[in-house]
N, C-alpha and C positions, 0 to 999 in steps of 0.2 A: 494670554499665554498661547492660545490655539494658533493666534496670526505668528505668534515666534516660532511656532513648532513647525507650520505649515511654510513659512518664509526656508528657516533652514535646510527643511525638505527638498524647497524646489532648488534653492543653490547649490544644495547638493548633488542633484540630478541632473541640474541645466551645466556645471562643469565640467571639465574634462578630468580627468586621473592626473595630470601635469599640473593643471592654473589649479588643483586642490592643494597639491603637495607647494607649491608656489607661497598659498593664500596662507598655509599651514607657519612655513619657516620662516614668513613675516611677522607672522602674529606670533608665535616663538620669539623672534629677537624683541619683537616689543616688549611682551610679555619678561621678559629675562632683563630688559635696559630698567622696566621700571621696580623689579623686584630687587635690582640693585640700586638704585634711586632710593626707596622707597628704606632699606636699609642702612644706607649712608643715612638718610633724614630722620631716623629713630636714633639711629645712635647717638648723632650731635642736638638734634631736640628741634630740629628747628628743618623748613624746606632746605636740600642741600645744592650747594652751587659748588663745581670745581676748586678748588684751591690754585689750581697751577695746568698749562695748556696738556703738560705731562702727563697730568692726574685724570687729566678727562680722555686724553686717548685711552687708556690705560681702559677707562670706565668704559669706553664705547667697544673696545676690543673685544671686553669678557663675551657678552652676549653671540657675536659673530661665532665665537668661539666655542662656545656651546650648543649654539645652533650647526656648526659644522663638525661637531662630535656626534650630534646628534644625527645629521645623514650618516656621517660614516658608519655608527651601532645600525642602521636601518631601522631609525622609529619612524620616518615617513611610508616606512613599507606597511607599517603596523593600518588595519580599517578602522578608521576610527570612534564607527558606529560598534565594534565589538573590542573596544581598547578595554584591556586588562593587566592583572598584575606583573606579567612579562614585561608590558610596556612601561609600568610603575618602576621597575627596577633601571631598567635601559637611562628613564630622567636621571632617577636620582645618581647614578653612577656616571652619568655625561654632565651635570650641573655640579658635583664632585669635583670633579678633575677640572672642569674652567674656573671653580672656584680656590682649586691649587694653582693653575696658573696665574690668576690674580695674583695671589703670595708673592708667586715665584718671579713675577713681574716687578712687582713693587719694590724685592728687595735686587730685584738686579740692576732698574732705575734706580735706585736709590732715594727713591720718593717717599712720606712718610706721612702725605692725607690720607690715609686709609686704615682705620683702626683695626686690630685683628679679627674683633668679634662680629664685624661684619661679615670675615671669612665663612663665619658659620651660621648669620644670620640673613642672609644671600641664598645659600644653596633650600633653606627651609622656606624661605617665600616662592624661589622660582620654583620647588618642584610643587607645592600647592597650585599654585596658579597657572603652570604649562599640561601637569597631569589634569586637574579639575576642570579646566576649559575643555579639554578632549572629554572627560566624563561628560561632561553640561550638554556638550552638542554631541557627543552620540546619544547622550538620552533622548535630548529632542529630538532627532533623527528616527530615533525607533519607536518615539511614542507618535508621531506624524507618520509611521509605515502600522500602528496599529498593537505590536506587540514589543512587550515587556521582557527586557532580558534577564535572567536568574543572575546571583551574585556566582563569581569565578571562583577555582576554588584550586591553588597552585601544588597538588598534588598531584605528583606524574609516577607512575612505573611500568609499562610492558610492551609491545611492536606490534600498532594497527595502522591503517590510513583511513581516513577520513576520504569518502565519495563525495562531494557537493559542500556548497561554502556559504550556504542560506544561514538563517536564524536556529535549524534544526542543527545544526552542523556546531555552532557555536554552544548547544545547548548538551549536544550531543560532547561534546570535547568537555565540558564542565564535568558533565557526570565521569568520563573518564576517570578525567584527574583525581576525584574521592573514590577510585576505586583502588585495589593494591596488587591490582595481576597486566595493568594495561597501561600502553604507555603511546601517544600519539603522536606518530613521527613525519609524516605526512598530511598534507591534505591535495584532492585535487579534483580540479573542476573546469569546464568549458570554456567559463566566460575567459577572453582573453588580458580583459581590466586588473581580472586580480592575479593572473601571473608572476610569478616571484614576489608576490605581497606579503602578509605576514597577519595571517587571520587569528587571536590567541596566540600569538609567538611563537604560531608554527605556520613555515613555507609552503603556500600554494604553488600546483605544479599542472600542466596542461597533460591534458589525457594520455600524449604521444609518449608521456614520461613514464607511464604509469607503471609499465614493466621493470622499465631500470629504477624505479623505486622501491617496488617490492624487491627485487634480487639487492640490490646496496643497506635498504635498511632493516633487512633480513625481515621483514611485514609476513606473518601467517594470518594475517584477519584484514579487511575490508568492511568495515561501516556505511550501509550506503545511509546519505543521511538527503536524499530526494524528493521531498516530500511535493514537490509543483512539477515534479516530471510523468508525462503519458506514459501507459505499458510500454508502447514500441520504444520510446527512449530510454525506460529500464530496462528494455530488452536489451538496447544497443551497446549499452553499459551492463550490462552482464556477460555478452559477446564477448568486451574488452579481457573482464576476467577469467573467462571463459579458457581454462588451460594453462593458467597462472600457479594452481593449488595451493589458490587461495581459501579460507573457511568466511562464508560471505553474510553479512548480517543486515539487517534493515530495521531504519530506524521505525518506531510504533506510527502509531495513528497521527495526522493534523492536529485532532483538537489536543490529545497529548501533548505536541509539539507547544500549541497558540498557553494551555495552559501551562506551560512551565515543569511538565512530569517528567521529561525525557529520564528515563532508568536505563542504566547498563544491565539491569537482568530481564528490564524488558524486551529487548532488542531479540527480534526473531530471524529462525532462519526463512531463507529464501522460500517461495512460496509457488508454486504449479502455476498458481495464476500471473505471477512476475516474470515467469517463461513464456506464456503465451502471447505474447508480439502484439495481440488483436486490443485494439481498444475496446474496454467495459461498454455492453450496448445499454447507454441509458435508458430507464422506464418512463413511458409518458405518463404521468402522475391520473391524466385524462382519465386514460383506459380503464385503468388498474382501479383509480373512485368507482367508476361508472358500473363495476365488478361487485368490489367490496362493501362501498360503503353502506350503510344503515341494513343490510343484510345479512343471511341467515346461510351460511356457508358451513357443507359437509366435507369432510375432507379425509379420503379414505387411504390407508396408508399412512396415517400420521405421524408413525412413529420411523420411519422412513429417513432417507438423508432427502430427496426430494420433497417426501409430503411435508416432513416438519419445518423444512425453508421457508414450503407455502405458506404454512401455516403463521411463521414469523412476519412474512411479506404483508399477509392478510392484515396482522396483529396495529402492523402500522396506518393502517386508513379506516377504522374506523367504524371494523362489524357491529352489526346489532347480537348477533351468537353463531360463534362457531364449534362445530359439532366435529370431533377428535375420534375416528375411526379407525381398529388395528387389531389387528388378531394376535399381536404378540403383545403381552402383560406390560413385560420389561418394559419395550421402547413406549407403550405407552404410558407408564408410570414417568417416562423419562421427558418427554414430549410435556407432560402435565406440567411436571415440577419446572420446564424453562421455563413458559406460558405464565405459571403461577412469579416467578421472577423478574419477568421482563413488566407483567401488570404491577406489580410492587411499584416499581419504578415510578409510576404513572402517577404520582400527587395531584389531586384536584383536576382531574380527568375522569373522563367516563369511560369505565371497565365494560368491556362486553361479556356476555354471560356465555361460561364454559361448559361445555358436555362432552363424558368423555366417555365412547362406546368399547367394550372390548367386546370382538367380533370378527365373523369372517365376511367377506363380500359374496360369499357360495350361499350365506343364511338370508334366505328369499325375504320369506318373514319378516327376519332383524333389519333389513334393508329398509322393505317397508316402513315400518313400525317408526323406523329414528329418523326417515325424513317427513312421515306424517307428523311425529310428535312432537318436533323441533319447525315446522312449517317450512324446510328448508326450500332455496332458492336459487342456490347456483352448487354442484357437486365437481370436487377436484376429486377424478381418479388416478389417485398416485399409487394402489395396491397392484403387486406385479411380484413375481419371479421374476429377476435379473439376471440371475451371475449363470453364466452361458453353459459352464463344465457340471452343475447344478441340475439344471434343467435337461438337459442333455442326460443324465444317468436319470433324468427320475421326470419322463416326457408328462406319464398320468398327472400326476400330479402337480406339473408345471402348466400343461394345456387345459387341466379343469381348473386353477387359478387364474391365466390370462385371459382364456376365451371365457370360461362361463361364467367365472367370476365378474368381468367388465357386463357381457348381456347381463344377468343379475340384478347390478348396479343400473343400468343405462335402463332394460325396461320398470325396476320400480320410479326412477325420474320421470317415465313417460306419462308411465299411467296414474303416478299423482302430481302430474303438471309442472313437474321441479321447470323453470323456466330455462338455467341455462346448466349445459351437460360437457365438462372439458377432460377431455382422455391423456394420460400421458405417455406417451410411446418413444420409440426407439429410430436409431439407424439401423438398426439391426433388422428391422421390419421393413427395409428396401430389399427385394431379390433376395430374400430370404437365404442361409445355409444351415439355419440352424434350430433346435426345436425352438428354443427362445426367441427368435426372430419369427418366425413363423404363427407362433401366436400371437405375438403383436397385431401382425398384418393381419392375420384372423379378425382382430379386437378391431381395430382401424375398420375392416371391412365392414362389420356389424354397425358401427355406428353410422358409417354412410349409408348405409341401406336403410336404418333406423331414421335416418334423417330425412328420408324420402317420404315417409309416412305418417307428415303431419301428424305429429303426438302433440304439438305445443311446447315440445323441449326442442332447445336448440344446442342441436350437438355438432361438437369439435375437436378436433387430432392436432395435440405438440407434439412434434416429432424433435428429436436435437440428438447430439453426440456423447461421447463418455463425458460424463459429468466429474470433477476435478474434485477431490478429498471426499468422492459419496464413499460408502462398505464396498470394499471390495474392489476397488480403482487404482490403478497403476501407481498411483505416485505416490498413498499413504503405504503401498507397499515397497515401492523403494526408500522408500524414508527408514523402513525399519529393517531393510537388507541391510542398509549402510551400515545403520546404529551396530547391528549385528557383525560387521566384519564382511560383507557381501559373503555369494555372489550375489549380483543383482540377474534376477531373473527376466528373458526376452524372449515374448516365442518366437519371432524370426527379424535378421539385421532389416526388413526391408517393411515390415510392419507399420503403417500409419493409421491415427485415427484423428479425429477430431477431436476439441475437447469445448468444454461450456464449465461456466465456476455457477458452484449451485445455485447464490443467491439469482446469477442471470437469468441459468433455467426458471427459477419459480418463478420471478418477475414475467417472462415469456409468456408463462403458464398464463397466469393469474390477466393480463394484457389480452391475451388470444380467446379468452369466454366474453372480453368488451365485443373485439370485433366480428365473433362470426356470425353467421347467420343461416347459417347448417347447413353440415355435412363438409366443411373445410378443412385443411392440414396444413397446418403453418410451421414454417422451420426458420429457425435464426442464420442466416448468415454467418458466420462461423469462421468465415476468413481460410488461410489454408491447410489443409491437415500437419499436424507433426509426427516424424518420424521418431517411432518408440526409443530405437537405439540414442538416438540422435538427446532424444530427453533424459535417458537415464546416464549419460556419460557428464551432459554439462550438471548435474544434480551431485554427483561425484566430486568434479572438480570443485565448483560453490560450495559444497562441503569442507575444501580447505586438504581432499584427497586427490590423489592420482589412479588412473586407471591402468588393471595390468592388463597387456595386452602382450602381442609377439615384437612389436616396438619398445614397450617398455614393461620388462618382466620383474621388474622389483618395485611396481606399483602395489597399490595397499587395496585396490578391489577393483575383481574382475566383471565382467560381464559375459551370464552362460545363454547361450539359446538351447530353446527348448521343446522347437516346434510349435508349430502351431496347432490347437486342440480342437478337439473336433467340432466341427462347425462354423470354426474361426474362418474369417476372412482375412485377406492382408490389407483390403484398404477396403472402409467402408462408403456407403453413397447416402445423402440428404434428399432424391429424388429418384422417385421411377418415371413420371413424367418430365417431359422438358417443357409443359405446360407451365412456367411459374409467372406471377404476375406481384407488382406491392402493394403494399397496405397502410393504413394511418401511420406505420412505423415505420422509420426509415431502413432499418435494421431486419423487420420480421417481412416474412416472404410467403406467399399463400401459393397452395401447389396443387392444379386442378389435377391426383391422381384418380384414375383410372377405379370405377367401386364394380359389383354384382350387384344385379337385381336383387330384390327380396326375395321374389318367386325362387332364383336359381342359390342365393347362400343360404336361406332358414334349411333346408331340408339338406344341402351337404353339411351344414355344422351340426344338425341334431345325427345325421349317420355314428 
């Protein structure tokens, strides 16, 4: 069965789009001569031979005939690897009508070999045998590519198009049709092969189309159903849409896809990270072992949108126990209960043993205490004041959190030999404007200086960019201007930042305590900054909205500036050095910045 599946396979592949449809309306006329054969030879009881030279043009007609009914309706347009009931209908109603033309032949010859009940016992052989062969070999077709296609399901109602014409697409159009609000009128996709094809009995259209589609089939919704395309290429296909007002959707997960779930209320919107152009920096599984595994990981902040990443990141390779640090109850009751859910998961796996501190990183002591108690071995510091307008009205409080909370942390490491010591810092700690940036680089400074003085710990600085859906980030708050009716808030049109999606940051994190070896700053590559305005206009449109502006003042949501607050920058930097050199990763960037002496920073930070 395998050499069947794999033989179809490759004939399918090694062909052109012509010698298929060629190979197709042969094996159709075959297929249709012998189902009329095979009905003449039931009906008289016996193998049937012509009666008269009449009778058998007559016979060899029908088939032609029905095979040229059949290009005319466009079932060769149909893929035959996703042939469905559309195309079920199209046979029977072209094998129909050639078996009315028989009739109608017979009695305008005047011939009388042909009994009537073949009329009707004709058209139920061929469409068995023309529909079922397409079935047979598109199944082998998709069981030779690996995945199984859900049954079709010929329920249509509302105006979307369908992005991409893969197996997601075909799975994604099934769910449609059992829904009762959507109706799919389009599809359209790159590849030039399936142009004007007929995917599910609906027309593929090349991308150039894609405007005069939505405007003609009056389409408010977009499906992307992409699931084998790079960021940048769903970058470029959001561009497309981009100013369409269109409301833009994407289909779930692969393995979603490969098992057959594909849900229409699954289907999410557009996502920060499907904006950002940059391709995902894969983690060298290397590093991140050489980190995690069979060890004793403290991780402060945990309840944090970065620590608790870590802390998931960590979850996957394999600690021996990691230790769950945080001074707010909540997120750490919240941080537990995923922890506790994601080990569930784990049947017949080895659970690593959880501890969960509530605490501040200011409690000398409690620092002490829980990496003595726990024998820890590698410390993520992820506890920080963030959010810039915060710290800024409330300096005390924000600078004995960064600075002296990190010293704190970093000298109990030292002095009970924790082996490796990894800081999580900011852009905002280049050329500092702001009290929050400023600590940082405080926090940065101490540990190189620390790292100069042989403790046995080895310590190291992530630095990276605004991190993408953390508390407090741009674009979980445009998401909810929108829902609200905008405005969508901008401090200023000319604003950029960088961004990083968290699972990267943590992966970063968690990779940068493999390679350093003290006193380092490592930053991710990051690709080019984006301008704020610039992201919250196409977030608008992808929404399926328009922007009001002085161009167009009967748009449904504006964009207000607001200035920029105090200590905000308009574009931030990943370096104060232009010392940068690489590292085991292709991606992460080691940045020999500029530290103080011990002698000259202990005695200005105790001031």
């Amino acid at each position: 069965m395998k050499i069947i599946e794999s033989s179809i396979h490759a004939l399918a592949k090694g062909l052109s789009r012509y010698q298929k449809r060629i190979l197709l309306i042969l094996c159709d006329i075959f297929l249709l001569s012998f189902s009329l054969w095979l009905a003449m030879s039931i009906r008289f009881g016996e193998p049937y031979v012509a009666s008269s030279r009449r009778v058998a043009l007559l016979l060899i007609a029908v088939p032609l005939i029905a095979a040229a009914l059949f290009f005319w309706a466009g079932l060769y347009r149909h893929v035959t690897r996703h042939f469905n009931t559309a195309g079920d209908k199209l046979i029977a109603g072209c094998i129909l009508a050639a078996s009315l033309c028989l009739g109608l032949g017979q009695f305008m010859l005047g011939t009388d070999g042909i009994p009537r009940t073949v009329l009707f016992t004709f058209p139920i052989i061929g469409f068995l045998l023309v529909s079922g062969i397409r079935r047979v070999i598109g199944h082998l077709i998709v069981r030779a590519g690996g995945i199984l296609p859900p049954p079709a399901s010929p329920l249509e109602i509302r105006n979307v198009l369908v992005y991409g014409a893969g197996q997601s697409a075909v799975q994604l159009i099934n769910a449609v049709r059992r829904t009762r609000d959507m109706e799919v009128v389009g599809i359209v996709d790159p590849d030039p092969t399936l142009w004007r094809r007929l995917i599910s009995g609906i027309r593929v259209h090349p991308p150039s189309k894609l405007a005069e589609v939505i405007a003609k089939d009056n389409v408010s919704r977009v499906l992307l159903a992409t699931q084998n395309t790079t960021r940048k290429e769903r970058l470029e296909i959001l561009n497309l849409l981009n100013g369409l007002s269109v409301d833009v959707r994407v289909v779930p997960q692969t393995d979603q896809v490969i098992a057959g779930r594909v849900q229409v209320n699954e289907l999410r919107r557009v996502e920060a990270t499907d904006l950002l152009g940059r391709a995902p920096v894969p983690p060298d599984p290397r590093l991140i072992q050489r980190t995690v595994e069979g060890k004793n990981i403290l991780v402060t902040g945990a309840g944090g949108s970065i620590g608790s990443e870590i802390v998931r990141q960590i979850l996957k390779n394999s600690p021996e126990r990691v230790v769950l640090l945080d001074a707010s109850e909540s997120a750490l009751y919240e941080i537990e209960s995923q922890v506790a859910n994601l080990l569930r998961q784990r049947s017949g796996q080895r659970v690593p043993h959880i501890v969960s501190v509530l605490g501040s990183v200011l409690d000398e002591p409690l620092m002490r205490k829980t990496m003595a108690d726990w024998e820890v071995q590698s410390v993520f510091h992820a506890a920080a004041y963030k959010h810039l307008p915060i710290v800024e009205r409330n300096i005390v409080v924000g600078a004995l959190n960064n600075v002296v909370g990190t010293e704190v942390a970093a000298r109990a490491a030292a002095a009970l030999g924790v082996p490796t010591f990894v800081l999580i810092s900011t852009d905002k700690a280049v050329r500092p404007s702001s009290v929050m940036g400023a600590s940082k680089r405080v926090a940065e400074l101490m540990l190189q200086a620390l790292a100069t003085e042989r403790t046995g710990t080895t310590f190291s600085i992530v630095r990276f960019g605004n991190v993408l859906d953390s508390s407090g980030s741009v674009v979980p708050l445009f998401r909810k201007q929108i829902e609200a009716g905008g405005p969508l808030t901008v401090t200023h049109p000319d604003a950029v930042r960088y961004f990083i999606s968290i699972p990267e940051a943590a992966e970063l994190v968690i990779q940068a305590g493999a390679m350093a070896s003290g006193g380092e700053v490592f930053a991710l590559d990051m690709g080019e900054p984006v301008r704020i305005s610039d992201l919250a206009k196409m977030m608008i449109r992808l929404s399926g909205l328009q922007l009001r502006d002085a161009k167009n003042p009967h748009g449904q949501i504006e964009i207000r500036f607001t200035g920029l607050r105090p200590g905000e920058k308009l574009a931030e930097e990943l370096y104060i050095s232009d010392r940068v050199s690489t590292t085991q990763h292709p991606r992460i960037q080691c940045i020999d910045e500029p530290a103080l002496p011990s002698a000259q920073l202990w005695p200005a930070v105790e001031c």
